[in-house]
C-alpha positions in Angstrom: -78.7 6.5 -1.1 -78.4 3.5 -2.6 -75.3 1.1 -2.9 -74.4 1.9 -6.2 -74.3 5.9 -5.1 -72.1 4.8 -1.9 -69.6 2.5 -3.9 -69.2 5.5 -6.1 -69.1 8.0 -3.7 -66.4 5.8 -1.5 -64.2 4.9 -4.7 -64.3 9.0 -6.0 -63.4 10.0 -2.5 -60.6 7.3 -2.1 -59.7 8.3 -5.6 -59.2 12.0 -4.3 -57.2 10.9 -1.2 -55.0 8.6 -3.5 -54.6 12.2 -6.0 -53.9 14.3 -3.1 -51.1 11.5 -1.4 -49.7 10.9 -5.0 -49.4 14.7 -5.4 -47.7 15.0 -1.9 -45.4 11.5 -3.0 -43.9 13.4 -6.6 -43.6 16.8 -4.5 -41.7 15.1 -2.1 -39.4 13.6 -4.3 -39.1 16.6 -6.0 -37.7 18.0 -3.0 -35.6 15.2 -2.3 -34.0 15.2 -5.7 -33.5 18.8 -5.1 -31.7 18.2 -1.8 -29.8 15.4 -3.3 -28.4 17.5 -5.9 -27.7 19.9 -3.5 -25.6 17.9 -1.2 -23.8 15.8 -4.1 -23.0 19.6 -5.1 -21.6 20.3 -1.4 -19.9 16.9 -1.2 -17.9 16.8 -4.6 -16.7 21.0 -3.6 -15.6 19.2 -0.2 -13.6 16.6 -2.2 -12.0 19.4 -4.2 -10.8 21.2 -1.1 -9.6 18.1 0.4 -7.5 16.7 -3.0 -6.3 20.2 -3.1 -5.1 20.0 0.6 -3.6 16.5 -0.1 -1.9 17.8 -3.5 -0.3 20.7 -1.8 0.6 18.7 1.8 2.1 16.2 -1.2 4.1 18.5 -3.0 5.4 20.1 -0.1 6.8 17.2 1.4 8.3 15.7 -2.1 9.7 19.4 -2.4 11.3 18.9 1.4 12.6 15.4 1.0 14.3 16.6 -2.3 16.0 19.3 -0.8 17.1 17.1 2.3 18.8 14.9 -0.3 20.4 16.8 -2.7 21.9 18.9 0.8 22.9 15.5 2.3 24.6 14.4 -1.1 26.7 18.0 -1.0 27.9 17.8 2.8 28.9 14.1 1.9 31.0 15.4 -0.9 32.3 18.4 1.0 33.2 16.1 3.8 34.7 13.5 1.6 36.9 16.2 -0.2 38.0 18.1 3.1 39.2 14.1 4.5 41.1 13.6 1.4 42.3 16.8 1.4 44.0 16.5 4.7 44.5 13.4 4.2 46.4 13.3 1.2 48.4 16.3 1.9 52.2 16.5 2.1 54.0 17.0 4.6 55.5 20.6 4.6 59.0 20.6 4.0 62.0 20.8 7.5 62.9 24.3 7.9 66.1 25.4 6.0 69.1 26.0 8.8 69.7 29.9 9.4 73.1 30.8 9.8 73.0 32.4 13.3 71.9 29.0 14.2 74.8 27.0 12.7 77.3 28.8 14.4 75.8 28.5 17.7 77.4 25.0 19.5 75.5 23.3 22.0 75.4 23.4 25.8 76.0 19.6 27.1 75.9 19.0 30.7 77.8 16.3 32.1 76.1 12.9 32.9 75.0 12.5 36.4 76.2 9.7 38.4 74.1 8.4 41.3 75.6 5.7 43.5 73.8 4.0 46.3 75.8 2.3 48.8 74.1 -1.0 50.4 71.7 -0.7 53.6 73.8 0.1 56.4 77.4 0.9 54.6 78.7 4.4 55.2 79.9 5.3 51.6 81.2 8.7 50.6 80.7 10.2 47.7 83.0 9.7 44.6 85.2 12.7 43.9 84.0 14.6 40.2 86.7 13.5 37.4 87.9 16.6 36.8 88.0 18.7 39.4 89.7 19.4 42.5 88.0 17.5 45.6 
């Protein structure tokens, strides 16, 4: 062989390995675009399920808070109207006197007179106005 030979036989097969890891290179980039594309896929139906979550967590807790107002705004009115209510309510009018009870006099029982003699002192008792002793 001669050199000339043996630089091209060097520089075809160094040319073939080049081919062969170029080919390998675009087939694996191939395949990576491919799983690329794939995951991006995977990620952004992820996302969805995840804003969909968020949306509805959202909407239910708008829908709760709502609700706990417009219920807290109705017992403060219904409490407010019951407290003026009794509040601003007359009072009911005395009883009209029945006959029976007109004619009907009263019992009154004489006072009650309680002397206390001094420490010592023998008192007797005072005789009732009256009475006989």
């Amino acid at each position: 062989m001669n050199a000339n030979s043996d630089r091209e036989y060097i520089d075809n097969k160094v040319g073939d390995v080049r081919t062969a890891v170029d080919d390998l290179r675009v087939t694996m980039n191939e395949r990576f675009d491919a799983l690329r594309m794939t995951m991006d896929a995977r990620f952004k139906a992820t996302d969805a399920k995840i804003d969909s979550a968020v949306a509805k967590g959202t909407a239910e807790v708008i829908k709760w808070v709502v609700g706990l107002f417009v219920t807290t705004i109705a017992l403060n009115v219904a409490l407010a109207s019951v407290v003026l209510h009794v509040a601003l309510r007359e009072p009911p009018p005395p009883p009209a006197p029945s006959p029976a009870a007109a004619t009907v006099q009263p019992i009154y029982t004489p006072s009650v007179i309680i002397q206390l003699s001094p420490q010592g002192a023998a008192v007797l008792p005072a005789a009732p106005a009256g009475g006989k002793p």
